[in-house]
C-alpha positions in Angstrom: 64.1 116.6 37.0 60.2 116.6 38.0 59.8 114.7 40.7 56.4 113.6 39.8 58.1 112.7 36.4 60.3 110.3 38.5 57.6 109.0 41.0 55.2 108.1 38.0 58.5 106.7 36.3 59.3 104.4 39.5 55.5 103.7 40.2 55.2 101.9 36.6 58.5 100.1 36.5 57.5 98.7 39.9 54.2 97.4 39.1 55.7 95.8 35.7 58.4 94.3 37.1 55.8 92.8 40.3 53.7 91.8 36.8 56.2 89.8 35.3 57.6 87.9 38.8 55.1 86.8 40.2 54.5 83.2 41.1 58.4 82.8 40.4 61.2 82.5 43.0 63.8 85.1 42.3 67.1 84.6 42.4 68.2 88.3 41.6 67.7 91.5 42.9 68.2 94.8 40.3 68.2 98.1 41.9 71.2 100.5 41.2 73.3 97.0 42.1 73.2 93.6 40.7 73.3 91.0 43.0 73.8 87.4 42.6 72.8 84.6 45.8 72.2 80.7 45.3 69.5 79.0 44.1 66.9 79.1 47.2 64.8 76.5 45.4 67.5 74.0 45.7 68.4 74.4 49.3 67.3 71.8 51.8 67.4 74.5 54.3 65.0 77.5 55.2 67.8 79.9 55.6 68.1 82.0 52.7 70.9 81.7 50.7 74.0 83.9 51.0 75.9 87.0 48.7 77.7 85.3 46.3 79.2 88.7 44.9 77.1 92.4 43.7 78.1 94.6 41.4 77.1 98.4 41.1 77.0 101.2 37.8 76.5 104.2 37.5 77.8 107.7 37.3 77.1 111.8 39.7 73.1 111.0 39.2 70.6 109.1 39.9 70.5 105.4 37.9 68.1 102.4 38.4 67.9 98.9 37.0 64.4 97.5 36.6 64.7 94.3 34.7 67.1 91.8 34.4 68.1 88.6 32.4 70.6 85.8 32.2 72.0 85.9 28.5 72.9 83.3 26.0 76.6 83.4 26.9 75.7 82.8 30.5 76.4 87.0 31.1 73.6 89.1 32.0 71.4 92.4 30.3 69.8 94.9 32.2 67.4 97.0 31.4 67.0 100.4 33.5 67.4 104.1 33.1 70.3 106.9 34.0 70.3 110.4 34.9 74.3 110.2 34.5 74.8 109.5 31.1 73.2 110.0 27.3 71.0 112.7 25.9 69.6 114.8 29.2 67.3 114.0 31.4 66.7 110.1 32.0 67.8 107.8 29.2 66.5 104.4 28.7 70.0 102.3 29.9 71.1 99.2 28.4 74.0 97.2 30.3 75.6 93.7 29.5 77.8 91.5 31.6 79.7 88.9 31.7 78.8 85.7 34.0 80.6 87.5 37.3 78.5 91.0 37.1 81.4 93.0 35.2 80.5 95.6 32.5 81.2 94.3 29.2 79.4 97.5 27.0 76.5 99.5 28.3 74.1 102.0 25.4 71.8 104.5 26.1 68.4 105.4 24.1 66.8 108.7 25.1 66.6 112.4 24.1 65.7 115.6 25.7 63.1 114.5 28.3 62.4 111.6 30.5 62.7 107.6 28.9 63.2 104.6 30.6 63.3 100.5 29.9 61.5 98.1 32.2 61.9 95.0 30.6 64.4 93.4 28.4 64.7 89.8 26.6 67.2 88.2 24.2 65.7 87.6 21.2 66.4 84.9 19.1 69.0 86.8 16.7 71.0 87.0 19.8 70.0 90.9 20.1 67.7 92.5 23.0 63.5 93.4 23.3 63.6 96.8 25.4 59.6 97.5 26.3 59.5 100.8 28.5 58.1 104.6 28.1 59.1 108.1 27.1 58.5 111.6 27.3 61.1 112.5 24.0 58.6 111.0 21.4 55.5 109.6 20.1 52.5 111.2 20.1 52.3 113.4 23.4 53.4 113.5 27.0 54.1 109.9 28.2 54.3 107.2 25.2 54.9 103.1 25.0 58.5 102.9 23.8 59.4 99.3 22.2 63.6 99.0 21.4 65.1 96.5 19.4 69.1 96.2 19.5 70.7 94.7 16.6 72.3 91.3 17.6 74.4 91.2 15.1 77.9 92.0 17.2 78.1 94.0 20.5 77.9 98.1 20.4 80.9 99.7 19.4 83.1 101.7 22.3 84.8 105.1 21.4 88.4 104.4 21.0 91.9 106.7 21.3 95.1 106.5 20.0 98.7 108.0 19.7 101.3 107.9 17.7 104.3 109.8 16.8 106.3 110.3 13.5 109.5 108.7 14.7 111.2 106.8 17.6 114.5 109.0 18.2 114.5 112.7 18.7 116.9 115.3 19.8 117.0 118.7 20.8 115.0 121.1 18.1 113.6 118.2 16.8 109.9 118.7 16.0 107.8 115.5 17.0 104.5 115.1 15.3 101.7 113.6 18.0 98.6 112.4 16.1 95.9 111.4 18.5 93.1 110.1 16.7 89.2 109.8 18.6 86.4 107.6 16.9 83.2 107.0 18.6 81.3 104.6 15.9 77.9 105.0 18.2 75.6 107.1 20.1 77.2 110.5 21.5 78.4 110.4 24.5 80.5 112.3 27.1 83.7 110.9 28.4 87.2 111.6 29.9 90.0 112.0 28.0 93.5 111.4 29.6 96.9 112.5 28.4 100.2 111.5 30.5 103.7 111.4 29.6 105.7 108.7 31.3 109.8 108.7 31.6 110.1 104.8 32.0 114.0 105.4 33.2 113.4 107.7 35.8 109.9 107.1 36.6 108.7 110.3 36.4 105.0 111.0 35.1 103.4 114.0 33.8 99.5 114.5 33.2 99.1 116.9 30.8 95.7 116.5 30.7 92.5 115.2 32.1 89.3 116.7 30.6 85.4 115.8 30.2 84.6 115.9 26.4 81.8 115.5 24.5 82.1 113.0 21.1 79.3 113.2 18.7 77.5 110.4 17.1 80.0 109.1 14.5 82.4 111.3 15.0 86.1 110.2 13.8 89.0 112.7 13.9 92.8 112.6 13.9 94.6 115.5 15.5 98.3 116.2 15.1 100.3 118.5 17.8 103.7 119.6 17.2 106.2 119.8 19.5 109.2 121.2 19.5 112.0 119.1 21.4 113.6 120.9 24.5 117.4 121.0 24.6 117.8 118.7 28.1 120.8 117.6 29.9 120.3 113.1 29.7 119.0 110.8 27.1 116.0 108.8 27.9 113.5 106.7 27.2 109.6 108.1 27.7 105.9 107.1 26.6 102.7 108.9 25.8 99.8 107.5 27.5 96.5 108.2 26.3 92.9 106.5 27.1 88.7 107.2 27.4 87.3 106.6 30.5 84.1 106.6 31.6 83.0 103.6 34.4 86.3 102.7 33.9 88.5 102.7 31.0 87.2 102.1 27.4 90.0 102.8 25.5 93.9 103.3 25.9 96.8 103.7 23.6 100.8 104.4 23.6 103.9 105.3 21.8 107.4 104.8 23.1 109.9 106.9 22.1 113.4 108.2 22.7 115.1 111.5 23.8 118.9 111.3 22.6 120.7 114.3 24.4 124.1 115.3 22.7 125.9 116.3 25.1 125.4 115.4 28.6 125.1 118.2 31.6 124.2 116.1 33.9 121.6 116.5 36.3 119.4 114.2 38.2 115.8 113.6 38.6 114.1 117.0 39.9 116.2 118.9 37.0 114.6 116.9 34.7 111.4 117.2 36.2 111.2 120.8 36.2 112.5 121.2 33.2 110.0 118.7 31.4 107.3 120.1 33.2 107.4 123.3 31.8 108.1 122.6 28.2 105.1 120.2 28.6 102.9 123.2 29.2 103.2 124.2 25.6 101.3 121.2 24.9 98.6 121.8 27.5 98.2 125.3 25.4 97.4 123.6 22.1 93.7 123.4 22.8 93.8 121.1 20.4 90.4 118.6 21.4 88.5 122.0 20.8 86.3 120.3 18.4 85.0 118.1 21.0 83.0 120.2 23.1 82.5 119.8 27.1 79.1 118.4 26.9 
């Protein structure tokens, strides 16, 4: 990124968040963390008042809050910008909290070049103000940008899930796995994870960890067949899928059962090798090819 892009950018957010203090004693302090102390007004003391608890977001780049307020539900918004997350560039970045600093949703607002929010307010309709500047739009190089957010219901999260065709297979069986992704909002890129868990034995298998992109409105259901390996012991197992980004949006599962005809025994490291490397049929299946790596 220009770095005169991002002085200029940290230069005017400065001097309008200064604007809007002053004359006020704050009791919160945005930059890259939010941090929450007493309220030094009420203090008979002149010691300042202590860390009640901080909280930090953000992704590989650089991210910034610049304004901050307490919400109608006693949470809190922030208003800042991310190099880590939305369209390229710096995005204008929207977070919400709950009353102890932790992420309830978080949207981005940006395109190609350089955007950023310096302050936000709820609004009346229980929505959010978003005043800042951006280099994507309007008329020419840097531009006023004013954001309203609908406050009719939080933003929507992507969400995953898994399901199979059946609870009890055997050996030849084919198992149908339909994985569905929707992401009802702004695209966005996040990690999807795949595991396979053998509750009796507990053994787990990732099959798959990968960085994806899902577009805006994009809703899909993918189904992978799979064709039952002849094994030695019946069991009990559990696909594991979820979207993680901070931290976990979404997560799903499906229990089922392997029925084995006849036992050959065996213990747990036949198993595992054996499961491993039927598993990497799977892995082949390239099935989230529609979702590109963004």
């Amino acid at each position: 990124m220009n770095e005169n892009i991002k002085h200029l950018v940290f230069g005017v957010c400065v001097a309008f968040v200064l604007c809007a203090f002053v004359g006020g004693a704050s009791a919160w302090h945005v930059e890259e963390e939010l941090i929450q102390t007493g309220n030094e007004a009420a203090m008979p003391s002149a010691d300042p008042p202590e860390e009640e608890w901080n909280r930090t977001f953000g992704g590989s780049d650089s991210d910034y809050g610049w304004s901050v307020q307490q919400t109608s539900d006693g949470g809190y918004i922030i208003a800042g910008m991310t190099g880590s997350y939305g369209a390229g560039g710096l995005d204008v970045w929207l977070i919400k909290t709950d009353s102890n600093g932790n992420k309830e949703w978080s949207k981005t607002f940006g395109g190609l070049g350089t955007d950023w929010g310096c302050s936000v307010q709820q609004t009346s309709d229980g929505g959010y103000i978003i005043a800042g500047g951006t280099f994507s739009y309007g008329a020419g190089d840097e531009d006023v940008w004013l954001i309203k957010v609908k406050g009719e219901g939080l933003p929507e999260e992507p969400k995953v899930s898994i399901s199979t065709d059946k609870y009890e297979y055997a050996a030849g069986d084919v198992m149908l796995i339909n994985i569905s992704l929707e992401n009802p909002s702004d695209g966005q890129p996040v990690y999807f994870l795949w595991r396979l868990d053998l509750t009796d034995y507990d053994l787990h298998y990732w099959i798959m960890v990968k960085k994806i992109y899902l577009p805006p409105e994009f809703e899909n259901t993918f189904t992978i067949r799979w064709t039952l390996p002849r094994l030695g012991v019946s069991f009990n197992a559990s696909w594991y899928v979820a979207l993680y980004s901070d931290g976990i949006i979404s997560e799903d599962t499906a229990d089922w059962r392997y029925v084995c005809a006849k036992k050959k025994g065996g213990g747990e490291r036949e198993i595992a090798i054996e499961m491993a490397e039927y598993l990497r049929e799977i892995e082949r299946s390239g099935f989230l090819a529609k979702c590109e790596a963004h």
